[in-house]
N, C-alpha and C positions, 0 to 999 in steps of 0.2 A: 305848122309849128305855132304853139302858142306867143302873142303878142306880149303876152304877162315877163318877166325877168324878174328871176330871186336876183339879191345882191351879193355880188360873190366876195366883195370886202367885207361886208356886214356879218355874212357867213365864218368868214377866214378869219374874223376878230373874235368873234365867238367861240372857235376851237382854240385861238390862243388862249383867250381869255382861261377857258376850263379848264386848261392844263395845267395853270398855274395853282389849281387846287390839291395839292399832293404831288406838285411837282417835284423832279429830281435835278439831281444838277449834271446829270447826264443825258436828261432831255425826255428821260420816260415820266410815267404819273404811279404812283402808291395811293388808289384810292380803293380800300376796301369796305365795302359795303358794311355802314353804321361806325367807320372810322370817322373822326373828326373834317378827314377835309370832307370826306363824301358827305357828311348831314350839312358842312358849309355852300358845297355845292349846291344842294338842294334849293337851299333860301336864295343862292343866288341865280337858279335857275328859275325862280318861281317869280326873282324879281324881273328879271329878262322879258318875262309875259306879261306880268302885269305892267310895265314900264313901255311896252308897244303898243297898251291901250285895249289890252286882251282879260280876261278873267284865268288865274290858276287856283288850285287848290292840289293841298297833297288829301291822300287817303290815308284811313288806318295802317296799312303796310308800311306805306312812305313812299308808294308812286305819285310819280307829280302830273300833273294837267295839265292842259291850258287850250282853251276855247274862244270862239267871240264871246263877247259881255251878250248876255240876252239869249243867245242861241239856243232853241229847246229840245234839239234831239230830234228824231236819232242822229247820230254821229258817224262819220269814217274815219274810223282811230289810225295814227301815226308818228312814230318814232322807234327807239331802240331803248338802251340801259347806257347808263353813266357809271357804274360802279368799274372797279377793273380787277385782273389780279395784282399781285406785289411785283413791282419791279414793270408794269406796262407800257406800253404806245399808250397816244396821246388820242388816236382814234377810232382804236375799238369800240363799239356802243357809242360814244359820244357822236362818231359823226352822224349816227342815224336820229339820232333823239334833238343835236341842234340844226339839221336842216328841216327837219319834220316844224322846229318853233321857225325856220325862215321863212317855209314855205304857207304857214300860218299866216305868217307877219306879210308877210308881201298879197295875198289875197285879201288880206283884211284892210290894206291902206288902201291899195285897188278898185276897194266895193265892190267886189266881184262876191255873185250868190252863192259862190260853193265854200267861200269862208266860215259861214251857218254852218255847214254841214261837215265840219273836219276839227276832230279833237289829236291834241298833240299829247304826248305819256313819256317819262323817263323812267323805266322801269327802276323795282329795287331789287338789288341782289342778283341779278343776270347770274355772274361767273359762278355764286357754290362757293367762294375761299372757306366761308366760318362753319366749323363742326357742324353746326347748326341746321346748314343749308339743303341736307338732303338731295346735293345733286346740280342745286342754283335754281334759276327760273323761279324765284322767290314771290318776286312783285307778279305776275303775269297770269301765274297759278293761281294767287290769291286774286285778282281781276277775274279771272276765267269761270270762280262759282260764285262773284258777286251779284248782286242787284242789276251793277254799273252793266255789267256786259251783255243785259236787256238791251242795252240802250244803243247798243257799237252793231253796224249794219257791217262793216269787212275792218279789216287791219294791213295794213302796210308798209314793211321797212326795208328800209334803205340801209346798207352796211359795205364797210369793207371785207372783199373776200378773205381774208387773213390766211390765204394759200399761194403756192404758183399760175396754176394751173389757166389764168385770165392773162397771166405778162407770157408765160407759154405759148400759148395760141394766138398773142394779139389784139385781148381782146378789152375795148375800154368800157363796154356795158355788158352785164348776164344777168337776165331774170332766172330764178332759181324755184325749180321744178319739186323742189321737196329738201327736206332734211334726213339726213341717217339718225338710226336707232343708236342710241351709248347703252353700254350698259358695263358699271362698274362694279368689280368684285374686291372681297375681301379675303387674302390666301394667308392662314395661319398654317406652319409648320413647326412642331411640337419635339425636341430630342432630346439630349440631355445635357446639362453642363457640366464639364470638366477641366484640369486641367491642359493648360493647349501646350505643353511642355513634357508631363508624362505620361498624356494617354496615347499609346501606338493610334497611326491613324484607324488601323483597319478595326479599331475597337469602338472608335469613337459613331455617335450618334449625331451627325451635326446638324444642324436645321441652316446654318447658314451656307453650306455647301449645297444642301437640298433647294433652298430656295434660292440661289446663283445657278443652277443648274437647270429649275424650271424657267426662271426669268430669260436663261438664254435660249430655252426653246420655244415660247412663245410668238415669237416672229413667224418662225415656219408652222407652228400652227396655226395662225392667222391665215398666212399665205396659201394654205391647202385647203381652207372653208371657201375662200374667196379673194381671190388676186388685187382686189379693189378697195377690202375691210384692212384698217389701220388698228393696232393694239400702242398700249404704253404701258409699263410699266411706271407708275407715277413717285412712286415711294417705297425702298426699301428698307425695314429697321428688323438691325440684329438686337438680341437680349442676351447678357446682360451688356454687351457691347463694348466690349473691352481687350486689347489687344492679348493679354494671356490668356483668357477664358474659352472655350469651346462655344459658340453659342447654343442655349439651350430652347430657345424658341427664335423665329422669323415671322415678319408680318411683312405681308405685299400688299400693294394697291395696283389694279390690274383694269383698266380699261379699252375695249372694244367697241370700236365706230365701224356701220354696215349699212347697204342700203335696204336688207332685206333684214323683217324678222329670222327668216331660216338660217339666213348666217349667223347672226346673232344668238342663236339659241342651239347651232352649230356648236359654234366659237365657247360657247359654256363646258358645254359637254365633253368636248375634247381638252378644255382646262380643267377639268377635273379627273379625268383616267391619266393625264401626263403628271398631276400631283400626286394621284394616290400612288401610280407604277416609279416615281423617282421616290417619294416618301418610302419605300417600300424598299428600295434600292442605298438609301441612304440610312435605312430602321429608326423612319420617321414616323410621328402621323403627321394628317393633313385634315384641315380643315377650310371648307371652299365657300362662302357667304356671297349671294351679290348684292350691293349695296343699296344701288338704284338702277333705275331702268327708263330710258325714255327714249318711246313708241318711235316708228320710222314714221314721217310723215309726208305727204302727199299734198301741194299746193292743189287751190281749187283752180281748175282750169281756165275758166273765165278771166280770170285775174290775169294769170301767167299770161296767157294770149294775148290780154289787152298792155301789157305792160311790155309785153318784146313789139310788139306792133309799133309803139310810141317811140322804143329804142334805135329801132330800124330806122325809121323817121326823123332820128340823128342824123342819120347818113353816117354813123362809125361802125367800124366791126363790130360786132352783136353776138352773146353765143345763149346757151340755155346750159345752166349747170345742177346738180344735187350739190347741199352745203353737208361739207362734214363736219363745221363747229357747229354745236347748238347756240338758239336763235330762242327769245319770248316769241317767235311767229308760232314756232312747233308748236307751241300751250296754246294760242289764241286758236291757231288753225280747226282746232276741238269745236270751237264757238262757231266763228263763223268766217265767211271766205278771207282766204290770207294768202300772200306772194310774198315776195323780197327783191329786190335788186342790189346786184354789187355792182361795186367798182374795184379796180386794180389794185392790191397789193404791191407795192416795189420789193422783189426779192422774195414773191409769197412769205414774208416773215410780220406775225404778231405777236399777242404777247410778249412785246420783249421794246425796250428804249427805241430799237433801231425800226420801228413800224413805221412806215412811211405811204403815203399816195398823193403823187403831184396835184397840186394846190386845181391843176385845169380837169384834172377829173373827178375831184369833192366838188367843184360847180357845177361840171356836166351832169354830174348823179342827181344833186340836190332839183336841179332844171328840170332832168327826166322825172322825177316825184312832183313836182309838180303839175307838171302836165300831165303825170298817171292819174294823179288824186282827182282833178278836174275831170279827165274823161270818164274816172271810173263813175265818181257821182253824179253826172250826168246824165250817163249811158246806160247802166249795167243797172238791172233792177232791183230793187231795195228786199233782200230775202226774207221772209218771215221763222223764225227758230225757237224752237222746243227749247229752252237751254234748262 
């Protein structure tokens, strides 16, 4: 075990600190990517690095940095995203992005050699909230065809699992063996509007019957591609949406999590003969779009191995999981070699005020990143890449 010690108050001051950026007075954070607190956040994350004696700089996207002063590269990039959705926890993205600047800051007071060699990132736009975002993974995407990412020999984040499946099992450390594919569609159903007063039912054309009736069969079709693939329903809007009216059109938003592409292009398929066979049944059309799509991925092995090695070397329960939130590793992993480690959710619940993980396993995590980051740069050989 390494000699080295991040500080776990310095740590723990720091996620208070961020939360008070978009805080709520229910305890969650409102920071949506290019909202007000989130660009305050930024300046104040960039002062955080430069004020430890370190160099930051944001990019054109608005991902932020931070490096030794002097260091020339190449780099082993490290952190997560700080933006959140509405209504969040206070440690989605944030914890990976400020223990990535602790474990910075404590190599670098140190003088230890691998401080050179390790740049820290706060991505922008992680979650997708704004029309705009095409899915999220905003900042990480735009990193992934830059210049900069010549420059980054692997990536590394650290996150909370924001599921059960680690408080389940027992478990306080998982390195994580890949991420599932999403892929989110757009389901328009087309009828007609009428009065919802004098038109007999069996005349009517309804689109919002149509589309409550696919939305409730979606589950078991999920379930009969693969026992493992999660769907949501994310949004449903009737038209003109008004309590006398018939609805004369429905729009869904319909997302699929899987660890295989076959299920995921499964899971398509069978969303679309279950619209057109109830559209058909309801004397609907249907119309079936997917919005966005992103790739299953696959950590590089090396990584993963070296990182549950170091876990184990805790001496605490240890597991290996696939992430089913998406992660800016998926986009990096493209580049070049990428891992992640969790830690425990309380209650597998995020997203939401009531996100929690006990203060002694955001230390443990942030420890085990540091010792990962050391051995990887040490040990593991500096890849050469086509990008």
């Amino acid at each position: 075990m390494s000699s080295l010690r991040i500080s776990p108050q310095r740590l723990l001051n720091d996620l208070a600190e961020l939360a008070t950026f978009g805080g709520r007075d229910d305890g969650g954070v409102d920071r949506i990517a290019g909202s007000p607190a989130d660009l305050a956040s930024r300046t104040w994350l960039a002062n955080r690095i430069t004020s430890a004696g370190l160099e930051s700089w944001t990019d054109p996207i608005g991902n932020v940095f931070g490096k030794q002063r002097g260091s020339r590269g190449p780099w082993l990039l490290t952190g997560s995203h700080t933006d959140t959705v509405p209504a969040a926890g206070r440690l989605d993205g944030a914890y990976g992005a400020l223990a990535a600047i602790e474990v910075l800051r404590t190599l670098h007071e140190a003088g230890h050699p691998s401080a050179a060699a390790l740049q820290t990132v706060a991505f922008w736009d992680e979650e997708g909230v704004l029309p705009t975002s095409n899915g999220g993974l905003v900042g990480s995407t735009a990193l992934s065809v830059s210049e900069h990412i010549k420059e980054i020999t692997g990536y590394v984040e650290l996150h909370i699992e924001q599921g059960p499946r680690m408080e389940d099992a027992g478990l306080e450390l998982a390195v994580v063996d890949g991420i599932v594919g999403v892929d989110r569609y757009l389901l328009v159903i087309r009828g007609e509007a009428n009065h919802a007063g004098t038109t007999p039912m069996i005349n009517r054309h309804d689109a919002g019957r149509a589309a409550s009736k696919i939305a409730a069969h979606l589950w078991e079709t999920a379930d009969e591609v693969d026992e493992t693939m999660v769907v949501n329903v994310g949004a449903m809007e009737f038209h003109p949406g008004v309590p006398n009216v018939v609805p004369g059109e429905a729009h869904l938003t319909v997302e699929f999590r899987a660890a295989s592409e076959f299920a995921l292009l499964a899971a398509g398929d069978r969303t679309l003969a279950l619209t057109r066979r109830i559209g058909r049944e309801q004397k609907c059309s249907v119309e079936v779009s997917r919005l966005s799509h992103k790739p299953v991925v696959r950590f590089d092995e090396s990584y993963v191995d070296l990182i549950h090695e170091t876990c184990v070397r805790q001496g605490v329960p240890t597991g290996r999981l696939v992430s089913f939130a998406g992660h800016d590793a998926s986009v990096i992993s493209s580049k070049v070699p990428t891992a992640m480690l969790f830690v425990p959710s309380t209650g597998g619940i995020s997203h939401s005020p009531a996100e929690h993980t006990d203060d002694e396993y955001l230390v443990q995590g942030a420890q085990v990143l540091l010792e990962t980051l050391v051995k990887i740069e040490q040990t593991l050989p500096k890849p050469v890449y086509l990008h």
